[in-house]
C-alpha positions in Angstrom: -1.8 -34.4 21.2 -4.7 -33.2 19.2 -7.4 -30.1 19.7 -9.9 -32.2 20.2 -8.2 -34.3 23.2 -8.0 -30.7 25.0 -10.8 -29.0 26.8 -12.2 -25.8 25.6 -10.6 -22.6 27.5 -13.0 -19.7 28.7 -12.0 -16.6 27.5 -10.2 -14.3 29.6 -12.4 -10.8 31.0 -12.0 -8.2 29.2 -10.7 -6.5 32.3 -7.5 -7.6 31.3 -7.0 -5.8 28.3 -6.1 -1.8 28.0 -8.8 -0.9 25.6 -12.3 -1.3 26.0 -14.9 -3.4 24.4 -16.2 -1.9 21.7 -12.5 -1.4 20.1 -11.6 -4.7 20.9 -15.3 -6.1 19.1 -14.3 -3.4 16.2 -10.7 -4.9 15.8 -11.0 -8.5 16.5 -14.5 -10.0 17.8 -16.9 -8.5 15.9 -14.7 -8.0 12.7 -15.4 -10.3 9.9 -13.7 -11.4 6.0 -15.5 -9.8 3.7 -16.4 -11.3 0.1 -19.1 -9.0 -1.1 -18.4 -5.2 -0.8 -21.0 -2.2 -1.6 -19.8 0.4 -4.1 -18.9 2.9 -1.2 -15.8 4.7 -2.3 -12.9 4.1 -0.1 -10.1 7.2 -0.4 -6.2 7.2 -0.1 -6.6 9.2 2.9 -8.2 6.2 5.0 -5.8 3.8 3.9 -2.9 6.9 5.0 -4.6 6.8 8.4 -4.4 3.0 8.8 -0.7 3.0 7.5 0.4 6.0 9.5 -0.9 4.3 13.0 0.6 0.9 12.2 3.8 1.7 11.0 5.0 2.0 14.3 4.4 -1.9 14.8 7.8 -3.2 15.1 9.8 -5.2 12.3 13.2 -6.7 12.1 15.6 -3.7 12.2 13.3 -1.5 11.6 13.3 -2.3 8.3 9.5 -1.7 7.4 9.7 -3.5 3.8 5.9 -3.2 2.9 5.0 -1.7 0.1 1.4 -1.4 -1.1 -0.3 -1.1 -4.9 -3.4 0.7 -4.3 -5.7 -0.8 -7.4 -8.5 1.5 -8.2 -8.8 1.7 -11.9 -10.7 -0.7 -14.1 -7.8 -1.2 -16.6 -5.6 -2.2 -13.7 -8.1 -4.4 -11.5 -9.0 -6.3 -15.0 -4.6 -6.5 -15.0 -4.7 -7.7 -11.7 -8.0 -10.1 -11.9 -6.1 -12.4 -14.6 -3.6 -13.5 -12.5 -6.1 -14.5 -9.4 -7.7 -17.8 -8.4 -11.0 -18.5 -10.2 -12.5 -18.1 -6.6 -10.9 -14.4 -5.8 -11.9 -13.3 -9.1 -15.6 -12.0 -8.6 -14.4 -10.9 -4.9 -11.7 -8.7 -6.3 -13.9 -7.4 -9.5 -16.8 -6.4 -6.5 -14.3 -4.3 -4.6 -14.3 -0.4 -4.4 -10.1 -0.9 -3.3 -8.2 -3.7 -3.9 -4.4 -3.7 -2.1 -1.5 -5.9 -3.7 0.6 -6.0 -0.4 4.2 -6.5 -1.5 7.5 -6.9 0.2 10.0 -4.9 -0.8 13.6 -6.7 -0.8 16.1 -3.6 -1.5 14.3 -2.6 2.1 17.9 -2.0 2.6 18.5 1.3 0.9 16.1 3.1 3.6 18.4 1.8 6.4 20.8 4.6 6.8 17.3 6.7 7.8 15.4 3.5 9.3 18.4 1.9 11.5 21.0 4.5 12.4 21.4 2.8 15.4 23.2 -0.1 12.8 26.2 1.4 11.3 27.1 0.0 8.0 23.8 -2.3 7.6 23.1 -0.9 4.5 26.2 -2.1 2.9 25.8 -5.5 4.9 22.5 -6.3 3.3 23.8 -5.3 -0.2 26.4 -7.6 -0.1 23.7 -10.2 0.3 21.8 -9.4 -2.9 17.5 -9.7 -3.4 17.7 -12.9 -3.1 19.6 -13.0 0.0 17.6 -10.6 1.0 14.1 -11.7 0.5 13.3 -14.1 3.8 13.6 -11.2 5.8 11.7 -8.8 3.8 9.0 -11.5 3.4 8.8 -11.9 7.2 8.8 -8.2 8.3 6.4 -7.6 5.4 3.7 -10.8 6.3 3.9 -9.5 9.9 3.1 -5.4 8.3 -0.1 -6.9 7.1 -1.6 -7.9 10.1 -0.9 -4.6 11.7 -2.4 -3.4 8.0 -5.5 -5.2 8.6 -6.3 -4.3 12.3 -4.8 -0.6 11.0 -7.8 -0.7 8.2 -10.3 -1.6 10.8 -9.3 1.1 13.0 -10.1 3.3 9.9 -13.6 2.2 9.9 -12.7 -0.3 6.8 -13.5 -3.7 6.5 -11.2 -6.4 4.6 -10.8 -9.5 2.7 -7.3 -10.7 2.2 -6.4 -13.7 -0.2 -3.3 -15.4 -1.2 -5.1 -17.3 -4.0 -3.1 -15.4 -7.0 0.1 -16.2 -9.4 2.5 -14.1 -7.0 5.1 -14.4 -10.2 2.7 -12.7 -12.4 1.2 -10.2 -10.5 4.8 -9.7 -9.9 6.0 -9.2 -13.9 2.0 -7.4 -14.5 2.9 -4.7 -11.7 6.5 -4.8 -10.4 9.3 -5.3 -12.7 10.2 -2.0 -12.5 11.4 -1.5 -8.7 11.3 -5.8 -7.9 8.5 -5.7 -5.0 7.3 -8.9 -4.8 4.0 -9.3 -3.9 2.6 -11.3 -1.0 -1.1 -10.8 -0.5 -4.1 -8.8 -2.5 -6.5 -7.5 0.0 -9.7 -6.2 -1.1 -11.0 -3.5 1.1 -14.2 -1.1 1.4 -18.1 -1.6 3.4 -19.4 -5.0 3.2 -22.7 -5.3 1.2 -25.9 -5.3 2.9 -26.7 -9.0 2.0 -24.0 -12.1 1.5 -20.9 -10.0 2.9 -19.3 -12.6 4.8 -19.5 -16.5 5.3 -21.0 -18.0 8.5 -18.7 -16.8 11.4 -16.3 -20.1 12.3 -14.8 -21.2 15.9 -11.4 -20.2 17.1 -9.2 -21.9 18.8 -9.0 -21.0 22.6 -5.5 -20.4 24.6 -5.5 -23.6 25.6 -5.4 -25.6 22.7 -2.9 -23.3 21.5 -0.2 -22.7 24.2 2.4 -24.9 26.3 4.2 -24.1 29.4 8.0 -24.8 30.0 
């Protein structure tokens, strides 16, 4: 079965939802990619208010294995630019913040703090090494950046995220010191007043996407 064998679905009232419009149009609807950002300063203590509010989003154990690089500085955004995609190069140059969103895979020293209700799980997961290790942090961490994104939009922040970059050397540029391994670079601050964002694109509706058993 293909999408285009199925019919369109109507989308559902927002009577449904427990928040109102407007947040669900600032969140989701009405939230766009950016490409082109204005020169609007964008402060740690915005990207602390979107952290602090999604950190409660849950993750395997508890382990919460995101870690963020917070590139502000001309020296380390022309670091981090060499190791991008021709394409994300002139986006990440043209941001105010740029976010290397990493996972962390010794997640497992926090655990006596993070998992209590897990005796011994810190020793478990060392047994396992980084490597054994990674999958999970990578999973937790992927699903930390979506509540990131929605969390910077919340903060009145707009995005665009990109995995077009050599994860192995951002990796041995930023992180071979504490072995984060990065996962996506997400440039963030107010979109420009003219070429912000591409045309806005369908979506999918539940139907096309969902089965019944």
């Amino acid at each position: 079965m293909t999408t285009d064998t199925l019919s369109p679905a109507t989308d559902a009232p927002d009577e449904l939802l427990s928040i109102d419009a407007p947040t669900a149009d600032l969140l989701f609807r009405e939230a766009r990619t950016v490409v082109r950002f204005d020169d609007g300063h964008v402060s740690d203590q915005q990207v602390q208010a979107a952290y602090d509010l999604v950190r409660w989003g849950p993750t395997a154990m508890n382990t919460l294995p995101l870690r963020l690089l917070l590139v502000r500085t001309p020296e380390a955004r022309e670091r981090l630019v060499s190791h991008m995609a021709e394409g994300n190069k002139p986006k990440t140059l043209d941001a105010p913040l740029t976010i290397v969103a990493a996972a962390d895979p010794n997640f497992h020293e926090h655990l006596p703090v993070l998992a209590p209700h897990v005796p011994g799980a810190r020793e478990m997961f060392e047994g396992n090494g980084p490597e054994g290790r990674a999958p999970m942090a990578t999973q937790s961490t992927l699903i930390q950046v979506g509540y990131l994104i929605v969390g910077l939009r919340a903060a009145g922040l707009h995005v665009g995220p990109m995995s077009g970059f050599d994860t192995a050397g951002v990796d041995a540029e930023f992180f071979a010191d504490n072995g984060w391994r990065s996962q996506l670079v997400i440039n963030v601050g107010t979109p420009a007043s003219e070429g912000a964002s591409y045309p806005r694109q369908t979506r999918l509706g539940f139907d096309q996407v969902s089965a019944a058993v």
